[in-house]
C-alpha positions, 0 to 999 in steps of 0.5 A, a space after each residue: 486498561 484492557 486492550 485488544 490484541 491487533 496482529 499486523 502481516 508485513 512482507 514485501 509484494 509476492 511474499 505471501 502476506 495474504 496467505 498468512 493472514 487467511 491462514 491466522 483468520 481462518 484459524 482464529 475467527 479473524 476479518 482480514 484488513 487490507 493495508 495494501 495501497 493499490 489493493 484499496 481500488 476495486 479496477 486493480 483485482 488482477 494487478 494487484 493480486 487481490 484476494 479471490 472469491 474463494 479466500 473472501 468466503 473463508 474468511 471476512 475481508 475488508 477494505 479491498 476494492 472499496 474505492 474507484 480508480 478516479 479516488 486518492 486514497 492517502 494515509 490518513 484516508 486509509 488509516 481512517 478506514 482502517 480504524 473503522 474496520 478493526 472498531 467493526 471487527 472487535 464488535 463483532 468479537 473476531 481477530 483484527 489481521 491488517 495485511 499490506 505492504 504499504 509502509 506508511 499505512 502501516 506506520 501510519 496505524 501503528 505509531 499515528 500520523 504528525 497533524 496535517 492540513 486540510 487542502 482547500 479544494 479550489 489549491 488543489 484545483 489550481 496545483 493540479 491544472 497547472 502540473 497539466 500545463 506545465 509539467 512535473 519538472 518546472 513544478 518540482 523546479 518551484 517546490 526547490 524554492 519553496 520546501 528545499 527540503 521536500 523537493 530533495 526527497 522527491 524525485 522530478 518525475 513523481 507527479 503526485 508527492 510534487 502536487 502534494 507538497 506545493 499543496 500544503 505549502 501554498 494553502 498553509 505558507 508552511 513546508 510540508 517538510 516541516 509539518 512531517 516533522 511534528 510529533 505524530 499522534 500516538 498510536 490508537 488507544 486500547 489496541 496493541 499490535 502484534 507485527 509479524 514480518 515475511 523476508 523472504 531471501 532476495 532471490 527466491 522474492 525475485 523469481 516469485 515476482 517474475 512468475 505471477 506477474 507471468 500468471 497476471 497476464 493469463 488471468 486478465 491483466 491486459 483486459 483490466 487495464 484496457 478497461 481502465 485507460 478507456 475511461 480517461 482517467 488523469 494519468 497522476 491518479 494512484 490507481 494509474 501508476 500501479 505496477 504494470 499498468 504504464 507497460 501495459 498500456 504502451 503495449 496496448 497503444 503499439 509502443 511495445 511488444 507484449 514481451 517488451 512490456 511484460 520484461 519491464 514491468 518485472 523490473 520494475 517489481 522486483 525493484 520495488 519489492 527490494 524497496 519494500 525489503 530495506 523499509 521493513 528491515 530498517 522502518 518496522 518493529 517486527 515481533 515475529 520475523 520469518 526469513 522466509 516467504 510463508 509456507 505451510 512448514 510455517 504455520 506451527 509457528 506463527 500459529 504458536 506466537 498467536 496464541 501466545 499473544 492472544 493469552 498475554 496480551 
């Protein structure tokens, strides 16, 4: 069977995974595909360093700004999304390139999901409401008895994968723990994906982590998340717990100095950029590894192993 040839950007934030793509899609007539969890929200432009005007007139890009803040984007949502826009890639005859760092979409599109549930709307309704009232901790406290399991891989203050797993296991009376261990459903037929990973070393990440956050700030982060508190939001949604805005807005609402914030929110990225670092290290087979954060002194390489790929297959 023939298949197409999909090439998939990994890195961890900062790295320069967009960089890379464009490069690749500039070069061989590719459409960028975000894999990016927070770059799917179109409020987040300044935050999430999404590509610029310039980078979406050079080449194609997809999936990038396509949903509201007041959205949940999921896995599986995504991965939907995803093969939609790699289907209306390879119709028009150009090179899919997914780029992201989120490491269950990537799993997610590379090896399948395990079959969940639908949720009926009026459970969800009722997790959501009683997380408002009575708080992430006692709902965590009741998932320890329902899905042990789960609730040891969860910590009590994330809201969002707590709601999630009471969930699933009051509208299915089975553990989300145990629906997450069935065998997922393959990857995509027709499609080979060839993965190149960015590990740049740990403290060159960090500094570049410190510096754009620095240039998020010039370019407007403040006044996109001013934008974004003032429409009420449910604080549990995604698009709200993206990197940056909780210290944001406790500087907006006077609880901390702009420096105090800005200091917080730098922790907090290159925490999660170390995160990313031990997930792909460890979760992801790469087949192009560059130990390095992308640079032009990079592009005969990679330029090289696409080629490569792209005659073989």
């Amino acid at each position: 069977m023939c298949r197409s040839v999909v090439f998939v950007i990994a890195g961890p934030t900062a790295s320069g995974k967009s960089a890379l793509a464009l490069d690749i899609a500039r070069a061989f007539d590719g459409t960028v595909i975000n894999a990016d969890s927070m770059q799917v929200y179109r409020d987040l432009a300044v935050l999430t360093a999404r590509p610029g005007q310039g980078d979406c007139r050079s080449a194609p890009h997809l999936l990038y700004g396509v949903l509201g803040a007041e959205e949940r984007c999921s896995a599986a949502r995504w991965r939907a999304l995803a093969m939609e826009a790699i289907d209306a890639t390879l119709g028009q005859g150009r090179l899919p390139v997914v780029a992201g760092g989120t490491g269950l979409y990537l799993k997610a599109l590379i090896e399948g999901l395990s079959p969940m549930p639908d949720i009926p709307e009026a459970v969800r309704a009722g997790v959501r409401a009683r997380l408002a009232a009575e708080g992430a901790v006692a709902l965590h406290a009741e998932l320890a008895l329902a899905d042990a399991e789960s609730a040891a891989r969860i910590p009590p203050t994330d809201s969002q994968r707590i709601a999630r797993a009471l969930e699933v296991v009051e509208a299915t009376g089975t553990p989300l723990s145990r629906w997450q261990t069935a065998a997922p459903e393959g990857p995509p037929e027709g499609l080979v994906f060839r993965v190149i990973v960015l590990l740049p070393p740990r403290d060159a990440l960090y500094a570049t982590c410190d510096r754009r956050f620095g240039h998020m700030l010039k370019q407007g982060a403040i006044e996109e998340v001013s934008a974004l508190l003032a429409r009420g939001l449910d604080p549990g949604l995604p698009a709200m717990k993206a990197l940056g805005v909780a210290d944001i807005a406790r500087y907006l609402r006077g609880d901390r100095t702009l420096e105090e914030a800005a200091a917080q929110a730098r922790t907090l990225t290159r925490r999660y950029a170390k995160r990313q670092l031990t997930w792909l290290r460890h979760q992801i087979v790469a087949d192009l590894v560059l130990e390095a954060q992308y640079s032009e002194s990079l592009r005969p390489r990679v330029f090289a192993f696409v080629r490569e790929n792209l005659l073989t297959g």
